[in-house]
Backbone bond lengths (Angstrom), bond angles and torsions (degrees), N, CA, C in turn:
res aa  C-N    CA-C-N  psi(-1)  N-CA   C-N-CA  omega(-1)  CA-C   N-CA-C  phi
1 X - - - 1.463 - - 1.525 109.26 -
2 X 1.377 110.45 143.68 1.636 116.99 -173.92 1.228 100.86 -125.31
3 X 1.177 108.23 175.42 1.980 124.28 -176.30 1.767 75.81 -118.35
4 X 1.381 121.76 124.69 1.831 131.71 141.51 1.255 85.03 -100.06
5 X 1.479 99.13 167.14 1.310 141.15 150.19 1.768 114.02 -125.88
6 X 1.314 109.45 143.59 1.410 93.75 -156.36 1.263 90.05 -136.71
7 X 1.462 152.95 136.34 1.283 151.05 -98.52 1.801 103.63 -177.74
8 X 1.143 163.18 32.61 1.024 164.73 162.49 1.129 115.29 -97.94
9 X 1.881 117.71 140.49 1.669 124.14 -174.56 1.540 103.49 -101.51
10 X 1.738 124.72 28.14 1.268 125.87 154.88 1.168 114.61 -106.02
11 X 1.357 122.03 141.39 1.403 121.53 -170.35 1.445 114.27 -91.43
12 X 1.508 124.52 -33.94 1.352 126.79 139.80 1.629 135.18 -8.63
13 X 1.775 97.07 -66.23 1.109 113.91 -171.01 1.583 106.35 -69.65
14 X 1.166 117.18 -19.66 1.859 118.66 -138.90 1.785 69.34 -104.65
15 X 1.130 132.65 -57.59 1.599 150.02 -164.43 1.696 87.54 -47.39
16 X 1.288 119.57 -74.25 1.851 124.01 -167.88 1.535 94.72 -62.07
17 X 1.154 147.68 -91.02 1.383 146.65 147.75 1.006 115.80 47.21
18 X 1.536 102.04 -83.27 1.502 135.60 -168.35 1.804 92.43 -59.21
19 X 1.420 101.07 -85.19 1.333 99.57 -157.65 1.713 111.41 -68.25
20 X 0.793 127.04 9.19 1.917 121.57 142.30 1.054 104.06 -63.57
21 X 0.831 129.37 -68.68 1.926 122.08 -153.92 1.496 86.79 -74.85
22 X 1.336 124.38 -57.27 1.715 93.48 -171.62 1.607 118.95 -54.59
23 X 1.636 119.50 -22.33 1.329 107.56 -168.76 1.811 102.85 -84.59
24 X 1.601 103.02 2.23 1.880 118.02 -175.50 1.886 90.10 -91.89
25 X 1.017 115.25 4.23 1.646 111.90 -162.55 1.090 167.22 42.18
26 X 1.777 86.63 42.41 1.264 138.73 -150.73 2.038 109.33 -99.93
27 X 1.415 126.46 135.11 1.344 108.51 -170.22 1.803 91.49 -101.44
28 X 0.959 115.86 139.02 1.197 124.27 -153.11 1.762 109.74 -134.32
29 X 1.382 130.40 105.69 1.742 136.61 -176.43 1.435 93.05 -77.38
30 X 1.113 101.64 164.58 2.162 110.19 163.94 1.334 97.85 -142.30
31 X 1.312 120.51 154.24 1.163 140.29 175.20 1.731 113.72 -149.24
32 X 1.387 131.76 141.45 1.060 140.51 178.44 1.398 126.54 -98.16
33 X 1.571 99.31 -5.68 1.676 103.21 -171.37 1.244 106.31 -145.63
34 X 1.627 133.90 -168.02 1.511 117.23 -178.44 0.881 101.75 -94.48
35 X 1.744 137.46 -48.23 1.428 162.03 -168.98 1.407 100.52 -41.62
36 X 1.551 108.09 -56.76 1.836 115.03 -179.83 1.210 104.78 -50.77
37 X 1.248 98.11 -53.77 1.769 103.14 -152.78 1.489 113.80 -61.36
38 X 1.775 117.58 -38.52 1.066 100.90 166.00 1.725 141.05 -97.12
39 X 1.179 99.31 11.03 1.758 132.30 133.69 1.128 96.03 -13.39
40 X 1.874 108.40 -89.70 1.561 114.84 -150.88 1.511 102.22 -94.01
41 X 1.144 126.72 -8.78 1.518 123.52 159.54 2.025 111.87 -54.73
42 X 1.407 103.97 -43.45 1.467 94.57 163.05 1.263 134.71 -80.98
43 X 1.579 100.12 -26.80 1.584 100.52 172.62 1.426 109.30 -79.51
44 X 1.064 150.91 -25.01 1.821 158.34 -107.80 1.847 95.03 -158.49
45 X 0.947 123.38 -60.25 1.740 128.01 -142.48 0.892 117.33 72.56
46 X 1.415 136.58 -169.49 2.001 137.61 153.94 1.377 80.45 -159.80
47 X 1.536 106.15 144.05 1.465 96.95 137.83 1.275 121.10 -125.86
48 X 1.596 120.50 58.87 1.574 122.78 114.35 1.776 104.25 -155.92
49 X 1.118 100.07 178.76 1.999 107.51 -169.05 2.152 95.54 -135.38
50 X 1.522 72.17 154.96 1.647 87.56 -169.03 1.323 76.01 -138.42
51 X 1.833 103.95 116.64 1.292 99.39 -166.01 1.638 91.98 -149.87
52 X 1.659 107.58 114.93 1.294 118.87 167.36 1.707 117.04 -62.06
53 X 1.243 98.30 158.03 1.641 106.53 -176.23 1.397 134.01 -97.49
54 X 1.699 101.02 -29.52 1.310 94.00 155.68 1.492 120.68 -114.42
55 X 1.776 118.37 110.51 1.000 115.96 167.90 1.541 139.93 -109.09
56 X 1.221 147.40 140.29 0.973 161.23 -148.67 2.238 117.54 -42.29
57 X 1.363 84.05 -39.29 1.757 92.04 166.82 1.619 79.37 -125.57
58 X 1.624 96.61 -122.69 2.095 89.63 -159.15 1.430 126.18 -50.03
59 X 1.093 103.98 152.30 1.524 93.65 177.82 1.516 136.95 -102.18
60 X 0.979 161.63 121.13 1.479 158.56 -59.11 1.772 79.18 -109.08
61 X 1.493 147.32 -37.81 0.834 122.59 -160.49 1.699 118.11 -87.00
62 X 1.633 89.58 -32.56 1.874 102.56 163.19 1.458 110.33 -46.94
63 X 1.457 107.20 -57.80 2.041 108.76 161.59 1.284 128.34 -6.22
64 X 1.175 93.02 -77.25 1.205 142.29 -175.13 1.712 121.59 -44.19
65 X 1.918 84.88 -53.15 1.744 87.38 174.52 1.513 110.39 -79.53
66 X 1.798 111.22 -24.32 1.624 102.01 -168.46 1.065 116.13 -76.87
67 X 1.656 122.37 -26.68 0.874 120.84 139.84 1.649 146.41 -16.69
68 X 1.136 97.74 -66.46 1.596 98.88 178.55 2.026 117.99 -91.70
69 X 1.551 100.70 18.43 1.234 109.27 156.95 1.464 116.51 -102.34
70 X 1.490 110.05 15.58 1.403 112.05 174.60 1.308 101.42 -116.36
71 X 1.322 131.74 -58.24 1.256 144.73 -177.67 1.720 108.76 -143.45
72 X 1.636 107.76 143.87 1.229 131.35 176.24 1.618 108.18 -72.46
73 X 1.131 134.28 66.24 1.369 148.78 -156.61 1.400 100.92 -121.73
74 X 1.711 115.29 127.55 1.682 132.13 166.22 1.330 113.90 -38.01
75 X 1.584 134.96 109.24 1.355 123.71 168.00 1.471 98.15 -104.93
76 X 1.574 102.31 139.71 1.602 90.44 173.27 2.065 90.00 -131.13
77 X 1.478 111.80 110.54 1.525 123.86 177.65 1.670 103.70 -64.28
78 X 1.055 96.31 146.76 1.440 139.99 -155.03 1.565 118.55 -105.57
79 X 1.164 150.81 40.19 1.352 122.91 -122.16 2.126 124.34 -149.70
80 X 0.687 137.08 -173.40 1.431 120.85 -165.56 1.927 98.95 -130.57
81 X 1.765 98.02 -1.65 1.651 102.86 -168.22 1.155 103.39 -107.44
82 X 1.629 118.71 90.82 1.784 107.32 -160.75 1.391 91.12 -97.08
83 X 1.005 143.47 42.20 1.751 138.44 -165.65 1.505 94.77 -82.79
84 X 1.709 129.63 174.43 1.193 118.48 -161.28 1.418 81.80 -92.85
85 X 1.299 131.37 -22.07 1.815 147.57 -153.87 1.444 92.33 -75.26
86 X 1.142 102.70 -51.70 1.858 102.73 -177.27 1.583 115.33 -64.08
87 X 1.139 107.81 -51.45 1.242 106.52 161.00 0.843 114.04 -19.13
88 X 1.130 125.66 -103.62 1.607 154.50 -144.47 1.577 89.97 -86.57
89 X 0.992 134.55 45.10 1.177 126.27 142.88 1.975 112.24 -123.02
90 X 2.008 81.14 -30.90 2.099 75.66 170.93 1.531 92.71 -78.80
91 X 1.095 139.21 -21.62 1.458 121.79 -154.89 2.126 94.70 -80.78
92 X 1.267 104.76 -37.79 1.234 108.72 -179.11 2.262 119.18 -65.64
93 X 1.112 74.75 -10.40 1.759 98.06 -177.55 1.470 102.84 -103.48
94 X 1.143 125.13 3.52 1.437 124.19 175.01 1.575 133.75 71.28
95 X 1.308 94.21 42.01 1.640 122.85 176.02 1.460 98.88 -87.32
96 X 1.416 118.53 151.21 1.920 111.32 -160.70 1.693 80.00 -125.73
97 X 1.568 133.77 -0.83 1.350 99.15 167.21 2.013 73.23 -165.43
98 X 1.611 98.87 161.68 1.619 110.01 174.22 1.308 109.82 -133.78
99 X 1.253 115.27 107.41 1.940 136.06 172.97 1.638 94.59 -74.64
100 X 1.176 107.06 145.04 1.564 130.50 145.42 1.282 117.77 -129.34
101 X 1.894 97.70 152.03 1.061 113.51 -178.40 1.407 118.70 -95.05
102 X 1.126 127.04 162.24 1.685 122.68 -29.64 1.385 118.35 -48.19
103 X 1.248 102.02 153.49 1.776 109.13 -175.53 1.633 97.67 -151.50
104 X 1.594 88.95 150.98 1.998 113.43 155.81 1.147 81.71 -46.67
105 X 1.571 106.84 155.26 1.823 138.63 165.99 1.763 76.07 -110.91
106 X 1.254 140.98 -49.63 1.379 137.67 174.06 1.471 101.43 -35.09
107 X 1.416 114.81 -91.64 1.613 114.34 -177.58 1.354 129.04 -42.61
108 X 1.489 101.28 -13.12 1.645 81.34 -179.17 1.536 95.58 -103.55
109 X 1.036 136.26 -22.90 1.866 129.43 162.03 1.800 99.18 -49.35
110 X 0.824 108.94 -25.48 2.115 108.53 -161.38 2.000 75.68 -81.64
111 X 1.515 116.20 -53.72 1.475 122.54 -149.78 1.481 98.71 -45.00
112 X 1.820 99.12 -61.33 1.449 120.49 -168.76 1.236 108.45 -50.76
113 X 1.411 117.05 -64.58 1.727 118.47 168.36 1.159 135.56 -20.14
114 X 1.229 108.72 -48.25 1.505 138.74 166.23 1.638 120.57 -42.24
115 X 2.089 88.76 -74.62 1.357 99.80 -175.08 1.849 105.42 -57.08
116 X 1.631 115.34 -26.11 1.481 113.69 -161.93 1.391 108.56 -66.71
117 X 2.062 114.66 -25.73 1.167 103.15 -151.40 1.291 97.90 -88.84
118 X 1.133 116.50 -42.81 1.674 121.04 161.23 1.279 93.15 -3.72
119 X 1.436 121.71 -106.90 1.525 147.31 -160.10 1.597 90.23 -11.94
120 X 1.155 116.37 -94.49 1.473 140.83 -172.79 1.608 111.96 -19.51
121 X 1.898 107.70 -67.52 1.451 116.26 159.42 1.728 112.62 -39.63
122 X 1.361 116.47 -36.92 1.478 110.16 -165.61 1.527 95.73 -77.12
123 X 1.768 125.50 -40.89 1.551 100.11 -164.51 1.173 101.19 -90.28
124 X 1.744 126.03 -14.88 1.392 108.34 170.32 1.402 130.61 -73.63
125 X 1.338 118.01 34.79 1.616 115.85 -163.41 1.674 83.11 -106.92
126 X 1.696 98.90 165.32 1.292 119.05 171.66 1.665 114.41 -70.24
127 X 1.712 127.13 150.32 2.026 94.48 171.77 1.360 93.36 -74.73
128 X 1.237 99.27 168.33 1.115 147.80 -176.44 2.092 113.89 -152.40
129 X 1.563 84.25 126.02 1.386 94.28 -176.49 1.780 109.01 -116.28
130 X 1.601 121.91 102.33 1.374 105.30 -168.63 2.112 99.36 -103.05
131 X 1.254 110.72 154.06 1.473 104.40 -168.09 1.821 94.48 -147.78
132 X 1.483 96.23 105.94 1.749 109.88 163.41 1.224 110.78 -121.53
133 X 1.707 104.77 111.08 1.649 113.85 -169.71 1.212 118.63 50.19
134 X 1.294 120.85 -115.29 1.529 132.16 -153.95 1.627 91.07 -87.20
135 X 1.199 116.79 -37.89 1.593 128.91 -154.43 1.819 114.51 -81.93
136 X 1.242 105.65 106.24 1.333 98.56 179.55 1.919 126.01 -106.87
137 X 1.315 121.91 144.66 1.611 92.89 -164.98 1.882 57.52 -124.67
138 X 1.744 105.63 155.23 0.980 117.83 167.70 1.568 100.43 -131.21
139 X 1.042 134.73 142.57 1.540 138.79 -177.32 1.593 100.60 -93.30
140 X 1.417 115.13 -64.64 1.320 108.45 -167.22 1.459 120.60 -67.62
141 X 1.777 126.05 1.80 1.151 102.53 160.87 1.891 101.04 -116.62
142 X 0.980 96.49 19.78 1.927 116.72 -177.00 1.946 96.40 37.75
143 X 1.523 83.85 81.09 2.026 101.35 -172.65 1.424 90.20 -143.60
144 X 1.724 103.54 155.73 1.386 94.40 157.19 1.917 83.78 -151.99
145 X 1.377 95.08 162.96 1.009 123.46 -166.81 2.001 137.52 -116.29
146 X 0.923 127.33 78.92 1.763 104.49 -169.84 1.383 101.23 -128.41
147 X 1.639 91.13 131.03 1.243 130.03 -158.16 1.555 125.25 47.64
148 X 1.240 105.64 47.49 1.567 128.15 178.45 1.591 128.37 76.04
149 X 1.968 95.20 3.39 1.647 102.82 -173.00 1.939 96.81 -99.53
150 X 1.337 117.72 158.84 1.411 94.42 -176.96 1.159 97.86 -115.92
151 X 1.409 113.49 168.40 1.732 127.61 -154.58 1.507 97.06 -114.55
152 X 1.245 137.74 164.57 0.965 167.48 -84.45 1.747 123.63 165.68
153 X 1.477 94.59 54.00 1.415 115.74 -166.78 0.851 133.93 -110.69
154 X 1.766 132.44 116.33 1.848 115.62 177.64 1.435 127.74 -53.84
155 X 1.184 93.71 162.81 1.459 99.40 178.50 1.571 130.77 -67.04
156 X 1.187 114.35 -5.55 1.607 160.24 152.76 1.646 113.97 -52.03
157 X 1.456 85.10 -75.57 2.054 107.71 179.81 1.995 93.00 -62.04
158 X 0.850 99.52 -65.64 1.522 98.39 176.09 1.689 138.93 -7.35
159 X 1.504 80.66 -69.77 1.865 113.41 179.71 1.310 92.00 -66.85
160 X 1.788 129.64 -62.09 1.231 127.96 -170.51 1.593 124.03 -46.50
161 X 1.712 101.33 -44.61 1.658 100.37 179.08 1.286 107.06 -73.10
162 X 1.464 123.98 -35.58 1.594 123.19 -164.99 1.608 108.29 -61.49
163 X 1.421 99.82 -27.44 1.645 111.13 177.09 1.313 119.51 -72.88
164 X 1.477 103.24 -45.32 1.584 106.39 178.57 1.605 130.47 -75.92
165 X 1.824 95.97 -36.11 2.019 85.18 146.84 0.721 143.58 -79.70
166 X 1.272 133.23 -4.13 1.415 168.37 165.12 1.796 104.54 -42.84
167 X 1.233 77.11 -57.81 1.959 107.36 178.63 1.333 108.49 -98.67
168 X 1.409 137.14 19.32 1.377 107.42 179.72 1.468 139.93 -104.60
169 X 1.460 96.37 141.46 1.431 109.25 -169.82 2.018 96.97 146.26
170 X 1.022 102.57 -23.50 1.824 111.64 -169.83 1.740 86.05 -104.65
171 X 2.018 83.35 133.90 1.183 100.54 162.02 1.284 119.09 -80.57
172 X 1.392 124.13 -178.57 1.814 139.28 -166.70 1.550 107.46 -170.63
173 X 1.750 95.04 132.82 1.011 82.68 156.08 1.389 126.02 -111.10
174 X 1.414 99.14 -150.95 1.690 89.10 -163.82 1.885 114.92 -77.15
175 X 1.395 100.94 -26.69 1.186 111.69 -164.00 1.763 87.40 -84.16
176 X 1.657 139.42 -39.59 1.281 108.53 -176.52 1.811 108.93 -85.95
177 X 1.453 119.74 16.16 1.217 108.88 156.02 1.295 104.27 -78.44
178 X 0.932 134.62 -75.05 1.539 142.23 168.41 1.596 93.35 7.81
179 X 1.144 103.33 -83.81 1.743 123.69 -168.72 1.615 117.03 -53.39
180 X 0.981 109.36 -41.41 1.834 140.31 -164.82 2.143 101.03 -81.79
181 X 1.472 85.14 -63.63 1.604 96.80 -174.16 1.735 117.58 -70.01
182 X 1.761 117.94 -39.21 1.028 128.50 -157.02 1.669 120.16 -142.95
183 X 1.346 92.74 0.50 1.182 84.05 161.68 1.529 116.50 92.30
184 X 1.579 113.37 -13.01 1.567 116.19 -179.03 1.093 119.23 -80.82
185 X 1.347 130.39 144.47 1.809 127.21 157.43 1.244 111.78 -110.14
186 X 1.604 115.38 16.80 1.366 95.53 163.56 1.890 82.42 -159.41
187 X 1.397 114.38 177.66 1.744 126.55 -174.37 0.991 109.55 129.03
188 X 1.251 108.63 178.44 1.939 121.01 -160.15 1.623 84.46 -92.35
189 X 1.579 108.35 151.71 1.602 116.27 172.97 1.049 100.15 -111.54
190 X 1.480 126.02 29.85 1.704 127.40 148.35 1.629 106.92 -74.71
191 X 0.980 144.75 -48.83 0.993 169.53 130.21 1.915 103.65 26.47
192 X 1.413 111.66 -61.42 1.322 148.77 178.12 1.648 85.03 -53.13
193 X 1.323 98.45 -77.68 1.635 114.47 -151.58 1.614 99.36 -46.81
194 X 1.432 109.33 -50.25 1.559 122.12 -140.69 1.858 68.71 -74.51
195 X 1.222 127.51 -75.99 1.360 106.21 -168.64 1.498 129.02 -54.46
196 X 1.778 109.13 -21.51 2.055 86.23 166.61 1.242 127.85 -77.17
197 X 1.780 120.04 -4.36 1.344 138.27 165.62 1.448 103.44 -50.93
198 X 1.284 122.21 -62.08 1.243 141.70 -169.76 1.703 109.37 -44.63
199 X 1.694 109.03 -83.52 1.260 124.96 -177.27 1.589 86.77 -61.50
200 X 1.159 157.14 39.15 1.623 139.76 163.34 1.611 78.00 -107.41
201 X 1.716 111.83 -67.14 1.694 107.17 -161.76 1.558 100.13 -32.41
202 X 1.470 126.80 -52.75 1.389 127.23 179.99 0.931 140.07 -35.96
203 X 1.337 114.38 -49.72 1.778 132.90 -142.61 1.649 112.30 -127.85
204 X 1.818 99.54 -12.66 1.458 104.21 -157.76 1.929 91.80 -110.61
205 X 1.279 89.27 130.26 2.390 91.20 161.65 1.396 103.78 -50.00
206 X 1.392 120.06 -54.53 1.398 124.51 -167.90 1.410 100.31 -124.14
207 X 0.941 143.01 100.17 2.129 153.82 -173.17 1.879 84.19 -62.72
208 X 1.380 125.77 -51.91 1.469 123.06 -170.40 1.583 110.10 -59.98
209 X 1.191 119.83 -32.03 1.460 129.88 -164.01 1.680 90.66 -105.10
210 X 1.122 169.90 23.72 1.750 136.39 -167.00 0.786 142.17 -52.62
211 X 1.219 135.10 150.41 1.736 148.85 -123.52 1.971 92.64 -145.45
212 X 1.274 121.97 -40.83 1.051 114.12 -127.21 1.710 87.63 -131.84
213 X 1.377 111.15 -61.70 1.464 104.72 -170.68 1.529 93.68 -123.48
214 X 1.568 112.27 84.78 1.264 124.21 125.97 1.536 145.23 49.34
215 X 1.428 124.96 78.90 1.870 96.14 167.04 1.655 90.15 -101.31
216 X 1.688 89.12 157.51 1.300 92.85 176.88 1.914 107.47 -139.27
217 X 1.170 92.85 88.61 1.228 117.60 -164.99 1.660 118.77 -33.46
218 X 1.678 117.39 119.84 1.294 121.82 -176.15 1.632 104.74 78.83
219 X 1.239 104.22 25.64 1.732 105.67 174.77 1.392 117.53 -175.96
220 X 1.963 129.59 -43.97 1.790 96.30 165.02 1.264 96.84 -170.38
221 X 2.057 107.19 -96.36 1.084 104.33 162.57 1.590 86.20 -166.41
222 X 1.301 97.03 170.33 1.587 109.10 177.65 1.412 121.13 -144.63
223 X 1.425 135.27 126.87 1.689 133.58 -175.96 1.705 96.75 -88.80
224 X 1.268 89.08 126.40 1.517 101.42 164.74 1.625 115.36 -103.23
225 X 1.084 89.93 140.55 1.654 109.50 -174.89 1.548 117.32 -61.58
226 X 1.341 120.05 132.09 1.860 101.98 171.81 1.681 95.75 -49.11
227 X 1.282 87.08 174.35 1.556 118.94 168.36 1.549 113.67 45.86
């Protein structure tokens, strides 16, 4: 059982929403605006948000960020702007999955489930300390490191690199990162991209040129090892 908070200025939507996850057995806040919502995010916690995008004062992505200057918490957006642009702009703002509307009230209980079990699998793992060259991913203090300064990574970007040095030298594609990294069997494989864009600005001398994490043309991507 999880605490959502569920964030949409339709009352419809928040009504079907709501009562899935409660009939999934889930305790579940609602909020209609951004201002509320993160109201009871300080008074309440969640640990995760179903959080529409366009809302009435802030908007699901402003949410979104104040949010995660309080706590590193699952947002999964909510939204009526399925463009690939929109996307990848909540996905680039640190949304861990993007629903459009209309949608399954089914799929997005399967979505949430998903993104929750992640979480759980991630703090129940053993540490683990992985080290390529300069680049260090440490699990047990969930840091990573290159050339001893530390980076500045979601919890998203995270799982993805820890996976890919983990693995490196083997290609992937996008859809068994999806599966492999997070746990999905189904989602957009923009998703993938918008985050190896990300960890490249990071990890790469030149993010335009890469050295390190890979395309591997007509199939995914691959981290190559120093040396």
């Amino acid at each position: 059982m999880a605490s959502i908070l569920v964030v949409d200025d339709d009352p419809t939507v928040r009504e079907v929403v709501v009562s899935y996850l409660q009939a999934a057995g889930h305790v579940v806040l609602e909020s209609a605006d951004g201002e509320t919502a993160l109201r009871l995010f300080d008074d309440h916690g969640a640990d995760l948000l179903v959080l529409d995008l366009m809302l009435p004062d802030l908007d699901g992505l402003e949410v979104c960020r104040r949010v995660r200057t309080r706590r590193d918490v699952p947002v999964i957006m909510l939204t009526a702007l399925g463009g690939e642009a929109d996307r990848v702009v909540g996905l680039e703002r640190g949304a861990d999955d993007y629903v459009t509307k209309p949608f399954s009230p089914r799929e997005l209980v399967l979505r949430i489930e998903s993104v929750l079990r992640r979480v759980v699998e991630r703090t129940g793992e053993q540490p683990e300390r992985w080290t390529d060259g300069n680049l260090v991913v440490d699990t047990a203090r969930h840091e990573v490191t290159l050339g001893g300064a530390e980076l500045a990574v979601t919890t998203r970007e995270f799982d993805l690199l820890r996976f890919l040095v983990a693995h490196a030298g083997r290609a992937f594609t996008r859809e068994e990162l999806l599966q492999q990294v997070w746990g999905w069997t189904f989602g957009d494989h923009s998703t993938v991209t918008v985050h190896v864009r990300r960890l490249r600005e990071k990890v790469e001398h030149d993010p335009t040129r890469p050295q390190r994490l890979v395309t591997v043309w007509g199939v995914g991507y691959r981290w190559e090892a120093a040396g």
